[in-house]
Backbone as CSV, one residue per row, in Angstrom:
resi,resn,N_x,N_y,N_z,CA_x,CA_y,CA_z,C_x,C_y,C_z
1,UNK,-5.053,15.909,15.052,-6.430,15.479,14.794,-6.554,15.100,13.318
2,UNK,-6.480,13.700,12.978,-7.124,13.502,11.280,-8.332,14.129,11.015
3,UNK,-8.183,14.595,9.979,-9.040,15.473,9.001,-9.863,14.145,8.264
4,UNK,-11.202,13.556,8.202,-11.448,12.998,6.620,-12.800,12.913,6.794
5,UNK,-13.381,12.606,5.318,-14.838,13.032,5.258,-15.945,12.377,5.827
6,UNK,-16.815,12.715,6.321,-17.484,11.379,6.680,-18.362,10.905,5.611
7,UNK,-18.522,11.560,4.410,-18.794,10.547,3.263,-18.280,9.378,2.954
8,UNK,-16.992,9.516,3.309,-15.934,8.708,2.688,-15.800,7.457,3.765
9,UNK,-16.236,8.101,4.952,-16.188,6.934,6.562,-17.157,6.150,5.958
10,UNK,-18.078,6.506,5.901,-19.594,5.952,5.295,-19.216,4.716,3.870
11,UNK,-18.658,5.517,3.227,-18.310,4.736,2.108,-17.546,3.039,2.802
12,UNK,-16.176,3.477,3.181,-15.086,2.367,3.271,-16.089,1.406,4.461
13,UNK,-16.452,1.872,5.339,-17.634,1.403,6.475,-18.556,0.150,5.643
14,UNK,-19.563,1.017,4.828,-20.490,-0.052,4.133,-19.563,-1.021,3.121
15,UNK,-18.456,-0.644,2.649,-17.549,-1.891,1.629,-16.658,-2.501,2.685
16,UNK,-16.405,-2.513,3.566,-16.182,-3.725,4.647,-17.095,-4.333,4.955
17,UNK,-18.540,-3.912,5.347,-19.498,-4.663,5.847,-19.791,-5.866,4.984
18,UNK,-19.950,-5.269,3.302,-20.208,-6.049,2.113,-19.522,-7.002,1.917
19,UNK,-17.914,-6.609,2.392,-17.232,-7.610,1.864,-17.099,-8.912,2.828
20,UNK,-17.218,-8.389,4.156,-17.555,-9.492,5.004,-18.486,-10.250,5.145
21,UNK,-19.671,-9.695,4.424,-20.587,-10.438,4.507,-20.799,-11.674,3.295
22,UNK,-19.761,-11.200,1.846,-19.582,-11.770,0.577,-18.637,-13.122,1.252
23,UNK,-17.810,-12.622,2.325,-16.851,-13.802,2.261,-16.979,-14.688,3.697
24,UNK,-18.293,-14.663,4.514,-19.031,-14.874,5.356,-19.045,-16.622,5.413
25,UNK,-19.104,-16.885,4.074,-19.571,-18.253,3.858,-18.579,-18.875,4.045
26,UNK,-17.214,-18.492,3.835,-16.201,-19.078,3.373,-15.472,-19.552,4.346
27,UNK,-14.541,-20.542,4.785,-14.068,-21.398,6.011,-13.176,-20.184,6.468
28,UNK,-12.393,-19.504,5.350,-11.498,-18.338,5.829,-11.801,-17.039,5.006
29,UNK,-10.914,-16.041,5.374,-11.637,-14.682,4.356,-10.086,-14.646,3.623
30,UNK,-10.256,-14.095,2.315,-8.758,-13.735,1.102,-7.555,-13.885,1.990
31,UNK,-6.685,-14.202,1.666,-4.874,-13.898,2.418,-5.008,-14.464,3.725
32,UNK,-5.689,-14.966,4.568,-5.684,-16.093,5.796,-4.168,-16.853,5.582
33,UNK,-4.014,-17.690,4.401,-2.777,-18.019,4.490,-1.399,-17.331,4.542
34,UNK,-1.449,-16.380,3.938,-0.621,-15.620,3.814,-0.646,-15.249,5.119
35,UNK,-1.548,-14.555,6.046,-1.493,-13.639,7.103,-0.427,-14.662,8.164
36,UNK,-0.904,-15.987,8.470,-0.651,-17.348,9.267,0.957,-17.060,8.879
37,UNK,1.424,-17.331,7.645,2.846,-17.628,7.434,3.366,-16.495,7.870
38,UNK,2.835,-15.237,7.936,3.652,-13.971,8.403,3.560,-14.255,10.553
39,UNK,2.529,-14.735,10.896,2.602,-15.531,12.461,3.580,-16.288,13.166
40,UNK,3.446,-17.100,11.816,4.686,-18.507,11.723,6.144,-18.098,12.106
41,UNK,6.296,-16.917,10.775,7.651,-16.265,10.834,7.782,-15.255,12.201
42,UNK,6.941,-14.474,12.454,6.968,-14.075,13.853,7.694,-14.479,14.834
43,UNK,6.673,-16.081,15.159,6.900,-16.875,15.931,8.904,-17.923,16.528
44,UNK,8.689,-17.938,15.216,10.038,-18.529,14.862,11.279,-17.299,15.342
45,UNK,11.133,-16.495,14.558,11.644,-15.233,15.253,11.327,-14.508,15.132
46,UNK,10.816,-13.361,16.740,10.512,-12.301,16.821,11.018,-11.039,16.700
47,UNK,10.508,-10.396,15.244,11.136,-9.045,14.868,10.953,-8.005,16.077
48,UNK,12.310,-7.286,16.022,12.337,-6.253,16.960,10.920,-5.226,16.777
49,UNK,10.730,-4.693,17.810,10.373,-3.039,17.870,10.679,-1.885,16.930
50,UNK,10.034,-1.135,16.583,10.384,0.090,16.123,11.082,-0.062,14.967
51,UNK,11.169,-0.610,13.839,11.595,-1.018,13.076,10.460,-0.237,11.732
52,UNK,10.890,-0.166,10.639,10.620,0.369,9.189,9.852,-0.504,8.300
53,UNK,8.585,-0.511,8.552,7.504,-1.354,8.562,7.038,-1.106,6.952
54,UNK,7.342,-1.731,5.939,6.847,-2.068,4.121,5.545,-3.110,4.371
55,UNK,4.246,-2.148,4.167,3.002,-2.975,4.002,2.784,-2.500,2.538
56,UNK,1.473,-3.562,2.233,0.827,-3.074,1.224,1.016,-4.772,0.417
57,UNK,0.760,-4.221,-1.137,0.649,-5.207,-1.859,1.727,-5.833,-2.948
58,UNK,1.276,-6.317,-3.970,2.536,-7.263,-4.487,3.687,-6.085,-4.951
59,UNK,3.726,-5.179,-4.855,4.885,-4.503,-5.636,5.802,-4.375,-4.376
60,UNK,4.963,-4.197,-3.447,6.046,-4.134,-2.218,6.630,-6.039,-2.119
61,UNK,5.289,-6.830,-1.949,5.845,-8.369,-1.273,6.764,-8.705,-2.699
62,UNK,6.714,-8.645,-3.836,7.681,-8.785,-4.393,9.424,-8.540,-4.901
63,UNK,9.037,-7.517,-4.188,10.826,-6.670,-3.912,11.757,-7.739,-3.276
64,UNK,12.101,-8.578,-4.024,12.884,-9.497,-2.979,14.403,-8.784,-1.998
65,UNK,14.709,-8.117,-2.595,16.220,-7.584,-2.046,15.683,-6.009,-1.336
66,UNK,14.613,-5.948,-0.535,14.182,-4.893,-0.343,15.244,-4.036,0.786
67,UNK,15.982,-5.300,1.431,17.016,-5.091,2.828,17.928,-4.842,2.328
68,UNK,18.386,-4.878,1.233,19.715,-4.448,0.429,19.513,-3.261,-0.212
69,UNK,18.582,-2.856,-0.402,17.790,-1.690,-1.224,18.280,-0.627,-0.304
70,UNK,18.097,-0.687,0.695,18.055,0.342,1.768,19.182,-0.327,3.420
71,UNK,20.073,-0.578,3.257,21.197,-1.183,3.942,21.618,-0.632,5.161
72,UNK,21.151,0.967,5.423,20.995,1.589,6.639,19.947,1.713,7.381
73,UNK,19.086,0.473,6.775,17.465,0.875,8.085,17.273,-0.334,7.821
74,UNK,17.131,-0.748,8.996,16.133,-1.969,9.581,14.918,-1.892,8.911
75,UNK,14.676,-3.310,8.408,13.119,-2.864,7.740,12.127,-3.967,8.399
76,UNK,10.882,-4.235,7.748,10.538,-5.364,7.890,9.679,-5.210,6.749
77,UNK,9.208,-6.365,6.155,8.300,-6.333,5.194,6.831,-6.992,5.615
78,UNK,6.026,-6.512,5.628,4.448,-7.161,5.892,3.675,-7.398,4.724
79,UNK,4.265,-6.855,3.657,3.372,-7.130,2.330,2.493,-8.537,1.813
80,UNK,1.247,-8.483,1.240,0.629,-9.652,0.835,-0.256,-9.211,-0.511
81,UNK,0.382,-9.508,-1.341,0.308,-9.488,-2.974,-1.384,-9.830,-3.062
82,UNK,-1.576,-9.209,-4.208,-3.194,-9.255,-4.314,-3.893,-8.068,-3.786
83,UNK,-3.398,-7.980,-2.367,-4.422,-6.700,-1.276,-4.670,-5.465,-2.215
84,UNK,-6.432,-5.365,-1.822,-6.711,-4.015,-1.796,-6.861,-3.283,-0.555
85,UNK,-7.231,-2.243,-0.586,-7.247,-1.592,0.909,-7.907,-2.053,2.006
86,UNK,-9.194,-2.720,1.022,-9.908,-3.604,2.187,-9.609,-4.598,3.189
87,UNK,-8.354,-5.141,1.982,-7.576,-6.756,2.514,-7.033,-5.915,3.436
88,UNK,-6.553,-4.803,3.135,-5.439,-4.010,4.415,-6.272,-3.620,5.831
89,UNK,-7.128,-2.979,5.584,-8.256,-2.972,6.844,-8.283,-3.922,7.512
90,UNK,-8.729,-5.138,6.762,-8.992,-6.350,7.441,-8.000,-6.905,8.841
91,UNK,-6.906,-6.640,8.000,-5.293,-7.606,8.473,-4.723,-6.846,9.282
92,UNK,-5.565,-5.253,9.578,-4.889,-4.353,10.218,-3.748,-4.701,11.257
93,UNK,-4.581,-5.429,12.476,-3.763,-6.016,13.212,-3.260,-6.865,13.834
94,UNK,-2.802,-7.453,12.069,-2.029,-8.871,11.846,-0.795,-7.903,11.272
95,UNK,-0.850,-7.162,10.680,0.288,-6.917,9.581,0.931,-5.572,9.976
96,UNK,0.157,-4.706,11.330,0.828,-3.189,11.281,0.851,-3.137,13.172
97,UNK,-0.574,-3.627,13.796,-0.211,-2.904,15.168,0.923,-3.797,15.639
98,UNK,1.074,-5.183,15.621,1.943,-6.198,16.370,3.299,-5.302,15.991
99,UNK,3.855,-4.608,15.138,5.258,-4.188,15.174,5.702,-3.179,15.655
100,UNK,4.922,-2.589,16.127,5.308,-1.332,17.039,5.996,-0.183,16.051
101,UNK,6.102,0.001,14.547,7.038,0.861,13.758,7.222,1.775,14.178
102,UNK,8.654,2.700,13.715,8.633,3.787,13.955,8.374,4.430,12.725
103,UNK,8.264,4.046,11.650,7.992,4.252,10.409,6.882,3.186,9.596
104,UNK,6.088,3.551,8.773,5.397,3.159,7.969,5.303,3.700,6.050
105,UNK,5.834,2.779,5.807,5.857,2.910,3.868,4.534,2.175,3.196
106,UNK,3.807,2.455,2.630,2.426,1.923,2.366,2.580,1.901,0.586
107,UNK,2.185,0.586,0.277,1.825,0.708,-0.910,0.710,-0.038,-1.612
108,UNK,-0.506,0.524,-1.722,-1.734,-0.437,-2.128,-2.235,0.929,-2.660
109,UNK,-3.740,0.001,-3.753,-4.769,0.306,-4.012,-5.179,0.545,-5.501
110,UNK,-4.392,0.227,-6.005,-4.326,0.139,-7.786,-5.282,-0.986,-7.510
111,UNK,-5.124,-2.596,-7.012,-5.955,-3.647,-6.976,-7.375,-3.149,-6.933
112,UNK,-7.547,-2.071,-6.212,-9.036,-1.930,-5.789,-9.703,-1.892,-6.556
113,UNK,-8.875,-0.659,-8.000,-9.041,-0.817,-8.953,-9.423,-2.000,-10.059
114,UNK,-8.644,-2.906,-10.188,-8.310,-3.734,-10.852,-9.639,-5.000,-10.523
115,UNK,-9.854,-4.969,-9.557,-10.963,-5.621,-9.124,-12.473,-4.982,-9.147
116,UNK,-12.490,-3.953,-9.130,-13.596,-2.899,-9.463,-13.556,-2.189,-10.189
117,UNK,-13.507,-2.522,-11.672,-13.062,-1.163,-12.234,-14.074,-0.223,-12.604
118,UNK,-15.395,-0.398,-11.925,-16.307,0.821,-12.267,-16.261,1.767,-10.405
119,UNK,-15.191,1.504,-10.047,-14.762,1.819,-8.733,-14.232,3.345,-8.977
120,UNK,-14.832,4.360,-8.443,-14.825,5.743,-8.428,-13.904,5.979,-7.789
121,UNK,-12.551,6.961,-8.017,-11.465,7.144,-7.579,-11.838,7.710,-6.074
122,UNK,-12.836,8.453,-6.134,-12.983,9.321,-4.543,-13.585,7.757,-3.706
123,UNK,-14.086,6.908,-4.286,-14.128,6.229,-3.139,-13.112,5.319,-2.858
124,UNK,-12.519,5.121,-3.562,-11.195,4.312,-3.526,-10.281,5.265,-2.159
125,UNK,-10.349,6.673,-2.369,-9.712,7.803,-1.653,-10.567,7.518,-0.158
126,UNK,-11.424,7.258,-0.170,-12.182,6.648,1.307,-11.750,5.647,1.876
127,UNK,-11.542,4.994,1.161,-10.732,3.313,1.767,-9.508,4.053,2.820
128,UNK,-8.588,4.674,1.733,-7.385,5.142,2.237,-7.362,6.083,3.664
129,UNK,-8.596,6.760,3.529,-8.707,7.529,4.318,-9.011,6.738,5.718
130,UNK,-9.583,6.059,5.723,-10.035,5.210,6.767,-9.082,4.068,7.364
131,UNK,-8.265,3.394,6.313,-7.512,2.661,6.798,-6.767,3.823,7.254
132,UNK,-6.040,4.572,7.133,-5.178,5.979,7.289,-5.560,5.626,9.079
133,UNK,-6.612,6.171,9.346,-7.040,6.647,10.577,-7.223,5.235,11.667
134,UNK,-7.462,4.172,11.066,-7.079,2.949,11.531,-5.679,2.829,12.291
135,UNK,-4.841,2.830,11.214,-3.621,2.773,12.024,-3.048,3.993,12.702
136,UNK,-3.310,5.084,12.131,-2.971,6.153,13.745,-3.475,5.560,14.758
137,UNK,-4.663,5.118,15.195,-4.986,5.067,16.472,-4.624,3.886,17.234
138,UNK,-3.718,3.199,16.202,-2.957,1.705,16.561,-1.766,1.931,17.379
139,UNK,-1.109,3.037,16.560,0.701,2.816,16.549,1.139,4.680,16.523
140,UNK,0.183,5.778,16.613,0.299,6.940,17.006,0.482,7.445,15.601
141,UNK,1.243,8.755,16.193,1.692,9.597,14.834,2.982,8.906,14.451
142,UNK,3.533,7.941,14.199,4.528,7.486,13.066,4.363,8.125,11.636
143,UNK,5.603,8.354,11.511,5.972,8.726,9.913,4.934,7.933,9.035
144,UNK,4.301,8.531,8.360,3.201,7.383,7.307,3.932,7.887,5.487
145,UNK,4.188,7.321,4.817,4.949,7.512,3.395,3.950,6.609,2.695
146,UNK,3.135,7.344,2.033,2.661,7.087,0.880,3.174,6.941,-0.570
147,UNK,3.514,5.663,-1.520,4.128,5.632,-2.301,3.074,5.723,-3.400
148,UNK,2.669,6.163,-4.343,1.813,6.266,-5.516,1.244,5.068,-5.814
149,UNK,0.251,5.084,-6.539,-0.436,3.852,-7.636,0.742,4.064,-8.792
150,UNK,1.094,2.997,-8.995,2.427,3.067,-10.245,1.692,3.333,-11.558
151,UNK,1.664,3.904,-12.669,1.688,3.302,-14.038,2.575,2.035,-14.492
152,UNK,1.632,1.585,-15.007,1.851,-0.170,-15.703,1.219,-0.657,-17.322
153,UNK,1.976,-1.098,-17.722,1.133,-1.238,-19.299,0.333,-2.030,-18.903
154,UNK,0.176,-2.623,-18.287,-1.393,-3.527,-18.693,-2.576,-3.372,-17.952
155,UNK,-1.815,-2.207,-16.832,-3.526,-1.101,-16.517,-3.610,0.089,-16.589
156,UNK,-2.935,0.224,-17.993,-2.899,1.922,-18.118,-3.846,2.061,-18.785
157,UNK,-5.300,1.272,-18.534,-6.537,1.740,-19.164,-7.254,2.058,-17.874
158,UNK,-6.102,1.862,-17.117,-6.875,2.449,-15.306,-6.196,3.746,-15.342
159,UNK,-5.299,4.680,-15.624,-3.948,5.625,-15.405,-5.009,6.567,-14.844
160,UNK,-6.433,7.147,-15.295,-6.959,7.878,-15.483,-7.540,7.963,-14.418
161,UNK,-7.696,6.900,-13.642,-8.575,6.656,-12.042,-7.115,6.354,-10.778
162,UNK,-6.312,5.937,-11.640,-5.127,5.854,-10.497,-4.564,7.320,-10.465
163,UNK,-4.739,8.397,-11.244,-4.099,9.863,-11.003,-5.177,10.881,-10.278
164,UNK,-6.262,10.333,-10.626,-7.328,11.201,-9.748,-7.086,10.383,-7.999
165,UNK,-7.089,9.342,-8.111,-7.222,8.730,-6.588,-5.665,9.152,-5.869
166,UNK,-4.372,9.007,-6.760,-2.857,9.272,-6.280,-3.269,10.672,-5.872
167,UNK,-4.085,11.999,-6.616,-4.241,13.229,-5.998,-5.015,13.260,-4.830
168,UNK,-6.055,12.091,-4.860,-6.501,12.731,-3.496,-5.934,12.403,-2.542
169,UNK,-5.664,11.119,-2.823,-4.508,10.732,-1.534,-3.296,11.461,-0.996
170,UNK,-2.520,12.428,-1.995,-1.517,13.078,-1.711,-2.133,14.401,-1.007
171,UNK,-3.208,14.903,-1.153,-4.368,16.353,-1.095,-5.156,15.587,0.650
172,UNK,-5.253,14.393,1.002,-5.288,13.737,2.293,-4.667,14.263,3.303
173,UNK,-3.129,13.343,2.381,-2.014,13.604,3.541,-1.070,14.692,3.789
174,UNK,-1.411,15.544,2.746,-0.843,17.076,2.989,-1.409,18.005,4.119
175,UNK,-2.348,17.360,4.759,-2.988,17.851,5.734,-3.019,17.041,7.013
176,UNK,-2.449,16.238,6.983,-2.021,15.511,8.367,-0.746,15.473,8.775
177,UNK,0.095,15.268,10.288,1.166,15.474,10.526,2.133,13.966,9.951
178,UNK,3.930,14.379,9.893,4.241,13.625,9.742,3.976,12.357,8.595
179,UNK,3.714,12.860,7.687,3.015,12.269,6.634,4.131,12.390,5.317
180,UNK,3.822,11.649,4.495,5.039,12.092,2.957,4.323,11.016,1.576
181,UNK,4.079,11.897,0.724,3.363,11.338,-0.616,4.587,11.126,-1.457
182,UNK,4.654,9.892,-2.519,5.668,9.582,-2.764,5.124,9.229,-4.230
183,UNK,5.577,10.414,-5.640,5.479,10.134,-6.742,5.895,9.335,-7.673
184,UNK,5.439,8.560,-7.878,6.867,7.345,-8.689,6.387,7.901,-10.364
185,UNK,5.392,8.357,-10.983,5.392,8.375,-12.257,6.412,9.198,-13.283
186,UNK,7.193,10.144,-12.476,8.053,10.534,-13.316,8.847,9.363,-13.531
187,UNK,9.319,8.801,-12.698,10.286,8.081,-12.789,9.958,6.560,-13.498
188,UNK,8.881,6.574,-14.167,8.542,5.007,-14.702,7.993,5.092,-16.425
189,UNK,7.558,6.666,-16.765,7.223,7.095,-17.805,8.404,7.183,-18.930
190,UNK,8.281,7.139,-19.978,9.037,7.282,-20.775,8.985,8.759,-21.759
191,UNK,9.427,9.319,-22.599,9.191,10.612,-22.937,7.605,11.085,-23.528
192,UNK,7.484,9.867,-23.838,6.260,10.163,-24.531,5.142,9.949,-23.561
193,UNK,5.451,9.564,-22.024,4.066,9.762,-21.339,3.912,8.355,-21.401
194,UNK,4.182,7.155,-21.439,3.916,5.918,-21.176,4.650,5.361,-20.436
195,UNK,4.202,4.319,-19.828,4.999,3.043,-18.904,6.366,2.813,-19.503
196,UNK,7.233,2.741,-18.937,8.352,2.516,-19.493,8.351,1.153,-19.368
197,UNK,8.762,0.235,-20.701,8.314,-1.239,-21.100,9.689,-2.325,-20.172
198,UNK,10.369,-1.092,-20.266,12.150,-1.891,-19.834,12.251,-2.235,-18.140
199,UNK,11.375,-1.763,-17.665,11.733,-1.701,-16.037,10.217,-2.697,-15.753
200,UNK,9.758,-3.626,-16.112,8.391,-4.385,-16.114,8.833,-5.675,-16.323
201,UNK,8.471,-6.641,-15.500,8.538,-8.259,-15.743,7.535,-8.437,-17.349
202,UNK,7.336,-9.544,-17.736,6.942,-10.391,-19.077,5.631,-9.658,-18.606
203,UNK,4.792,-9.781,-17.331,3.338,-9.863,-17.092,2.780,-8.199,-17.223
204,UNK,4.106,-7.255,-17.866,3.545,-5.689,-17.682,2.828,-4.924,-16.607
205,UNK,2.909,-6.162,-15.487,2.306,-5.378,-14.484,3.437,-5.625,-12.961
206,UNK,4.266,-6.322,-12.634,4.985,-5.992,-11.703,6.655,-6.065,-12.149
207,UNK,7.418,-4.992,-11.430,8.512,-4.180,-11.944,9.854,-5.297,-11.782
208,UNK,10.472,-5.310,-12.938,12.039,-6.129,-12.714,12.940,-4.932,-11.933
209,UNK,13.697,-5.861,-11.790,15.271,-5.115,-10.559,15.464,-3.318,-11.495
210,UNK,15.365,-3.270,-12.761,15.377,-1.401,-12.943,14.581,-0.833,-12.683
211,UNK,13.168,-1.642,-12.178,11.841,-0.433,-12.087,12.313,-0.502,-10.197
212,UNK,12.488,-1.412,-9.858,13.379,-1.070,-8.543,13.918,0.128,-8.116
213,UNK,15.145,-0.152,-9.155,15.909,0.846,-8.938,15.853,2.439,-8.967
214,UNK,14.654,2.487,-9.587,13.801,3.983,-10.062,13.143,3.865,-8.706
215,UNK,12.845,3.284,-7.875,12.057,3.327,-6.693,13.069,4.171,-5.229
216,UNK,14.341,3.565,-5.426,15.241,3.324,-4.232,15.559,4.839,-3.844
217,UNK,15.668,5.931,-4.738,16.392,6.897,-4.240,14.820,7.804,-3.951
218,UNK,13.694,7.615,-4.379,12.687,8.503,-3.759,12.084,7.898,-2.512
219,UNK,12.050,6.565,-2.217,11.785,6.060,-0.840,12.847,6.460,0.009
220,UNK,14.089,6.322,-0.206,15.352,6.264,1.025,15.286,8.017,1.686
221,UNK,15.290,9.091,0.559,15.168,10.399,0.986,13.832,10.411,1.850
222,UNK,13.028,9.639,2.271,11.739,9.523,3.469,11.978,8.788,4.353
223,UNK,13.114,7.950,4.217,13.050,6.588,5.571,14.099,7.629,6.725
224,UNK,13.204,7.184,7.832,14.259,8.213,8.949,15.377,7.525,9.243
């Protein structure tokens, strides 16, 4: 039985309504294209079943060698750069029920941030919670792996709302089955408590092939 608040139902509830109604006008709603080309590729060829399902946003869709990363599991990638949790709600099932996973790796919600930044970490923790309960009732109890909001130099004037929201999210899923929270900040900090500058593309905000590599051995100890 998921556990979550119904403050928080209430919350993610009325910021879907809003946002559908903001993008109401529009011929399509955010990532339409993106969603289509992930159809396209479908179509062309259809990924197996039960397979090790990478959603979320650009840190995941940017991993180009993500199948080499991890060489003993079938993966698939659904990622679409930009998404906040909302975009993830939305696309639910464009991007998670059609694959049947037996696993799920999730990585969003720093954007939510980044796009709201007077955006209160507990409600940001509502989004999650809700999409959370979205896809249980899609695709069952599958493994769900939560990977952290990263630290990044050029929103580490967010660090302070991404560590309150990474706790509640981890304080979520410590209470649901089959679940796994996945810390990346040891591994991206430098001694002194900052972003480490060396593992970051030019733009300080998404990771070259070493901030990768700081990724590979705390995801693989979760992939079944």
């Amino acid at each position: 039985m998921v556990a979550y608040s119904i403050v928080h139902k209430a919350i993610l509830t009325c910021s879907i309504l809003l946002a559908a109604v903001a993008h109401g006008s529009q011929a399509q709603p955010p990532f339409a294209d993106e969603i289509r080309a992930f159809q396209k590729q479908d179509q062309a060829h259809s990924p197996k079943k039960g397979l090790i399902l990478f959603v979320g946003s650009s840190s995941f869709r940017m991993w180009s060698d993500m199948q080499q990363a991890f060489p003993r599991h079938p993966l698939l990638n659904r990622s679409f750069g930009g998404s906040t949790l909302l975009d993830q709600a939305r696309f639910v099932d464009q991007v998670v029920t059609p694959y049947a996973p037996k696993e799920i790796v999730f990585y969003c919600g720093e954007n939510d941030f980044a796009a709201e930044p007077k955006l209160d970490p507990a409600q940001v923790v509502g989004r999650f919670e809700l999409l959370f309960v979205m896809i249980r009732r899609r695709v069952g109890e599958v493994k769900f792996v939560y990977v952290s909001m990263k630290p990044s130099p050029s929103r580490w004037s967010l660090a302070a709302k991404f560590r309150k929201a990474n706790a509640g999210i981890a304080a979520f899923l410590k209470r649901q089955p089959k679940t796994a929270y996945i810390d990346v900040w040891p591994a991206m900090l430098t001694r002194a408590g900052t972003p480490d500058p060396s593992i970051f593309k030019s733009d300080n905000l998404h990771m070259n092939e070493k901030g990768y590599r700081r990724w590979i051995p705390l995801i693989e100890r979760e992939l079944l």
